[in-house]
C-alpha positions as a Markdown table, in Angstrom:
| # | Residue | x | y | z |
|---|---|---|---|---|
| 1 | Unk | 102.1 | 98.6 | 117.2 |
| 2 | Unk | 104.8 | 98.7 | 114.7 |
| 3 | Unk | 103.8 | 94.6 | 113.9 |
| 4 | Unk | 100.0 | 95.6 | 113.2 |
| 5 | Unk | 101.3 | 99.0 | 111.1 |
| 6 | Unk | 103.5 | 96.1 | 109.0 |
| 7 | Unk | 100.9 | 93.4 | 108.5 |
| 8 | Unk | 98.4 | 96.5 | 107.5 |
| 9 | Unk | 101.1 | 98.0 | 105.0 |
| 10 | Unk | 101.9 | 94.2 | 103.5 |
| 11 | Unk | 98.0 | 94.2 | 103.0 |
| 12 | Unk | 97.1 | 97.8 | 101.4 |
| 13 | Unk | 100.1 | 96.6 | 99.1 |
| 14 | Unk | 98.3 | 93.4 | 98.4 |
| 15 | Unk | 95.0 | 95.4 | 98.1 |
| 16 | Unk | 96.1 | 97.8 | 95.7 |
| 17 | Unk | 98.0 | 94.6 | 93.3 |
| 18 | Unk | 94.1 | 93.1 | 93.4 |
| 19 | Unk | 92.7 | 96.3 | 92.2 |
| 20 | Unk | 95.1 | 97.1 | 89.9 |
| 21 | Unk | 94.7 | 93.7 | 88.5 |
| 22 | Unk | 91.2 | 93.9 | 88.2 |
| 23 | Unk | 91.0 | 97.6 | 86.6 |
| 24 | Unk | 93.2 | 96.0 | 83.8 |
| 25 | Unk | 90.7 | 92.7 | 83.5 |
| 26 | Unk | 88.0 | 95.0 | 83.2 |
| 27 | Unk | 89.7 | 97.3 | 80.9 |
| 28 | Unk | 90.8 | 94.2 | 78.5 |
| 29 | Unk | 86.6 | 93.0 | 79.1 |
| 30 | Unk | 85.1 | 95.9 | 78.2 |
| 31 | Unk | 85.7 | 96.2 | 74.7 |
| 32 | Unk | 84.5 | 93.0 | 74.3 |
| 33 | Unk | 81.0 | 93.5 | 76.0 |
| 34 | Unk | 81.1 | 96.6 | 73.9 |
| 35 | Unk | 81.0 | 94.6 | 70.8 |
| 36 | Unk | 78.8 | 91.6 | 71.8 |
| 37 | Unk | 76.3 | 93.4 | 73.5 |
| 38 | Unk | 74.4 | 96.4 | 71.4 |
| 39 | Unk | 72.7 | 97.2 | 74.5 |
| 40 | Unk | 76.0 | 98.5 | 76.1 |
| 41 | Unk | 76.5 | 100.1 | 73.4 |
| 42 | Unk | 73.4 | 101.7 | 72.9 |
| 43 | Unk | 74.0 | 102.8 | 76.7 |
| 44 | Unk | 77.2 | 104.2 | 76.2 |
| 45 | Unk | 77.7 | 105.7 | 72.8 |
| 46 | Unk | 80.1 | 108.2 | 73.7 |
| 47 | Unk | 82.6 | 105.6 | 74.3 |
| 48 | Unk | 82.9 | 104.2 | 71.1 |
């Protein structure tokens, strides 16, 4: 058991790098997609 409870820590770690990757692609997209597309930001005017 303590081999499984390893390989499934080594990949929640890997898990949590992806998403944390991701939150900070999306973060660096989304003021982009703000500015190129009106309708976002017609859609979400309390973000800008």
């Amino acid at each position: 058991m303590s081999v499984v409870s390893g390989q499934w820590s080594v990949v929640s770690c890997q898990l949590s790098v992806v998403s944390c990757q991701l939150s900070v692609f999306t973060s660096s997209l989304f003021p982009v997609t703000c500015h190129l597309s009106p309708v976002t930001s017609s859609l979400f005017p309390d973000y800008l």
